[in-house]
C-alpha positions in Angstrom: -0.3 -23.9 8.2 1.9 -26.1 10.1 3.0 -25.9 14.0 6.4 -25.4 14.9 8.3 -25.5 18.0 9.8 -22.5 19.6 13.4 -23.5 20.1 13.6 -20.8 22.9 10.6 -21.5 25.4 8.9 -25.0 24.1 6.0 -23.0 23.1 3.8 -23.4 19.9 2.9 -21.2 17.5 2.1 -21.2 13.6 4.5 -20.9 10.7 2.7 -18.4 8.4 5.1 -18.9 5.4 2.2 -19.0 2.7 -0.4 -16.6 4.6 -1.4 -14.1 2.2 -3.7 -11.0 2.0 -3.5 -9.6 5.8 -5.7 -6.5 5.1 -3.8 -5.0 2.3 -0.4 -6.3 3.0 1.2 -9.0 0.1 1.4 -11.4 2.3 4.2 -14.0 4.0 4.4 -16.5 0.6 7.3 -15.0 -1.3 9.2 -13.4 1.5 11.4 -16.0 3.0 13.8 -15.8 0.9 14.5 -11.5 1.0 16.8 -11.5 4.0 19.6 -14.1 2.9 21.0 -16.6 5.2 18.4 -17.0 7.8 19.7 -19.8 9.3 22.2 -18.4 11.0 22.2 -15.8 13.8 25.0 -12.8 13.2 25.5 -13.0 16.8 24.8 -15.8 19.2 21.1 -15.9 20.0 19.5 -14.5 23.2 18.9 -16.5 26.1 15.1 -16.6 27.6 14.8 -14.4 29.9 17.7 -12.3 29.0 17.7 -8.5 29.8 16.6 -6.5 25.9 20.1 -4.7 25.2 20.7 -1.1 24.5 20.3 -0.3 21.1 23.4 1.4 19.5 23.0 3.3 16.1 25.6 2.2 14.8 24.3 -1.4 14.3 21.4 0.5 12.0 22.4 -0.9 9.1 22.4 -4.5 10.6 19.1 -4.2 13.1 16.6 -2.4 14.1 13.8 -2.4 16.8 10.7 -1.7 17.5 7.8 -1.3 20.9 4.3 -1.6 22.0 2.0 -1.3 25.0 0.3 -4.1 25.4 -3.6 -3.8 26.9 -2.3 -5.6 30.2 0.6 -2.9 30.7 3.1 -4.8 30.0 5.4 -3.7 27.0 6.4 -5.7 24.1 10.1 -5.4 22.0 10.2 -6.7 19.0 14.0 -6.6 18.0 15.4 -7.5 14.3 18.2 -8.7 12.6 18.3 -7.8 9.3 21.7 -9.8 8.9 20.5 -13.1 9.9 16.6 -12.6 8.9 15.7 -13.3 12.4 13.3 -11.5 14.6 12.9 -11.7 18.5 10.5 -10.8 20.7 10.9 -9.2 24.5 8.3 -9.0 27.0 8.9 -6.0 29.6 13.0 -6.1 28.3 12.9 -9.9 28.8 13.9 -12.2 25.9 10.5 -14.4 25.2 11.3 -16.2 21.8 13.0 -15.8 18.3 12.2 -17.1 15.0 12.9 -16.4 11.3 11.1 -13.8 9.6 8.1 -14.0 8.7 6.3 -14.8 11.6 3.4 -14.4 14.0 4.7 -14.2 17.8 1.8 -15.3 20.0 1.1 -13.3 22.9 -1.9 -15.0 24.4 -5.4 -14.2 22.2 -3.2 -11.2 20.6 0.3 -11.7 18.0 2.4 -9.5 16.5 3.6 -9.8 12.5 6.9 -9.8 11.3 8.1 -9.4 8.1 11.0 -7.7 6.5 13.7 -7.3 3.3 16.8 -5.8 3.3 16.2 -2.6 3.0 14.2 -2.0 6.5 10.1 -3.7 7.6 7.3 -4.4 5.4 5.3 -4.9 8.3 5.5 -4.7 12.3 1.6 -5.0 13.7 -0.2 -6.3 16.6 -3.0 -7.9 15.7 -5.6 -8.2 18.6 -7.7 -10.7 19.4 -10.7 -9.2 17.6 -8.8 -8.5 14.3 -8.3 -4.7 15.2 -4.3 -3.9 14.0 -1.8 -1.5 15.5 1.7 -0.6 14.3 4.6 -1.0 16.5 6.7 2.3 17.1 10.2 2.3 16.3 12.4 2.7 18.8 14.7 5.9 20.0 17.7 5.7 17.8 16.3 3.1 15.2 16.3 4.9 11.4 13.0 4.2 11.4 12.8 6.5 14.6 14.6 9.2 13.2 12.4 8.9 9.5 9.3 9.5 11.7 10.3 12.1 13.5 11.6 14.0 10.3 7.8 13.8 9.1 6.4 15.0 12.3 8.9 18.0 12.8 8.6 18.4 9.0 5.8 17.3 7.3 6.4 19.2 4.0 10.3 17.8 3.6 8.6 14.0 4.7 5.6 14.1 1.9 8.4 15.8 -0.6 10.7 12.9 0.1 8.0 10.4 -0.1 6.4 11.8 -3.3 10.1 11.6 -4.6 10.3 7.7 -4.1 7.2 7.0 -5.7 8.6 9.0 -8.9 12.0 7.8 -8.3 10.2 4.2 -8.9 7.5 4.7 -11.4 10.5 6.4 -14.0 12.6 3.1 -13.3 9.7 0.9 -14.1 9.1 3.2 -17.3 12.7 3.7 -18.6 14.3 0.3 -17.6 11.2 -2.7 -17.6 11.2 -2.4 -21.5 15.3 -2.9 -21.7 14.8 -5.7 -19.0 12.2 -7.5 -21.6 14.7 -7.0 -24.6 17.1 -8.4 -22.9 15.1 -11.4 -21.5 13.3 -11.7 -25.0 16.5 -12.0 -26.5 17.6 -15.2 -24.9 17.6 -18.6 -27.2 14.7 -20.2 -24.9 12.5 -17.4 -25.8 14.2 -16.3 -29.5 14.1 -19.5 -30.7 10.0 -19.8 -30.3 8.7 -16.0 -30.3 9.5 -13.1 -32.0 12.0 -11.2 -29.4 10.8 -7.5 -28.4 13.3 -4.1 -29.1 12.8 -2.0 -26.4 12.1 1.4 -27.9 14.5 2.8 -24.9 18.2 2.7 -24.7 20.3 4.2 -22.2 24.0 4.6 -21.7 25.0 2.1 -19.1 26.0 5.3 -16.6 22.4 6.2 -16.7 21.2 2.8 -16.0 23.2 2.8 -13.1 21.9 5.5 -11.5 18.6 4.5 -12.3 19.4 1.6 -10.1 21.7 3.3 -7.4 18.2 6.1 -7.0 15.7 3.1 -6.9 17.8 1.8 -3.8 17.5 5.1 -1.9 13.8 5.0 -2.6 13.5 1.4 -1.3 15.3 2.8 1.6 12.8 5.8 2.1 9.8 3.4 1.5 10.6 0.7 4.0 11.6 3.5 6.8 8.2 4.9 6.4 6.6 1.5 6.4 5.3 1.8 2.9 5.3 -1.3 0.7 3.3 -1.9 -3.1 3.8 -4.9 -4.7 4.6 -3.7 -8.2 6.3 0.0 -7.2 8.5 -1.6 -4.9 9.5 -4.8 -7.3 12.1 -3.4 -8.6 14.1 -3.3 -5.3 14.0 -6.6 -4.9 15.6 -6.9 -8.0 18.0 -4.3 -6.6 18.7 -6.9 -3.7 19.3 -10.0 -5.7 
């Protein structure tokens, strides 16, 4: 890992790009490029020690936020910008640092981990000094906010919806990985050497398409709940590019 300097405060911390297998989670190497331009904010970055912002619903398909109580009191905002790939971090509604995700915001011995895609967070944790982890809550208004309250008020609609991603996905990888492989198999690099594969499946291209518009909405309903697998979720970062 290499040091970088926080453009914000002068402060130090550790660019994780490359840090892998965080206690179950895939890991930061891969994930830098899920969020597009992340050079550039898609509005003009926060000044330290600016007051946090409200948070307006309609901007919930470009951000989203999330909050924590830290163990001295104080309260920690973590707001992102899914536009831009950038996360930053308030300190009792005061504007601490920002950074492209992912990253590890130090706060003293304890940090909290940011990483997202498109479609919402693959993960959002304070990590303590001694290891222990804690999810950050969304925030009042965030979809992820609204998901979680869904699942509290009713749990049976929340683990129906859920259950239905994880089919929604698994039938995708089923009925469209072995079209995928014809096609790739197909190609002169790989034709000209091996022996190209027919994919015992064939769909219309209308069904295909709403194989792909239905694993979207379940990449939607996964990341709002905070659920991420490397191989069930793959194909909706194929659905991204």
């Amino acid at each position: 890992m290499k040091d970088w300097d926080d453009p914000w405060t002068g402060s130090t911390g550790k660019d994780l790009h490359g840090l892998d297998g965080l206690d179950g989670f895939d890991g930061f190497d891969g994930l830098e490029g899920l969020d597009g331009d992340t050079g550039a904010w898609s509005k003009p970055a926060p000044e330290p020690g600016s007051p946090l912002p409200p948070f307006r619903p309609s901007l919930s398909l470009q951000r989203t936020r999330f909050a924590i109580d830290l163990p001295d009191a104080a309260t920690a905002t973590v707001d992102v910008d899914h536009m831009s790939g950038r996360a930053s971090l308030y300190l009792d509604d005061r504007h601490l640092r920002a950074a492209d995700m992912p990253v590890r915001f130090p706060l003293g011995a304890d940090s909290i981990e940011v990483a997202a895609s498109r479609y919402g967070m693959q993960r959002i944790h304070l990590i303590s000094a001694n290891g222990d982890q804690r999810r950050l809550d969304p925030a009042p208004g965030t979809p992820e906010h609204w998901r979680a309250q869904l699942s509290r008020r009713h749990p049976g609609v929340g683990r129906a919806l859920a259950a239905g991603a994880i089919t929604v996905l698994v039938a995708n990888l089923i009925l469209l990985a072995p079209q995928l492989l014809e096609v790739v198999t197909h190609l002169p690099l790989w034709a000209d050497r091996f022996t190209p594969f027919d994919s015992p499946i064939s769909l219309p291209a209308w069904a295909n398409t709403a194989l792909t518009l239905t694993a979207g909405l379940a990449g939607v309903e996964r990341a709002l709940t905070l659920r991420h697998h490397r191989l069930l979720d793959a194909e909706t970062y194929g659905v991204e590019g």
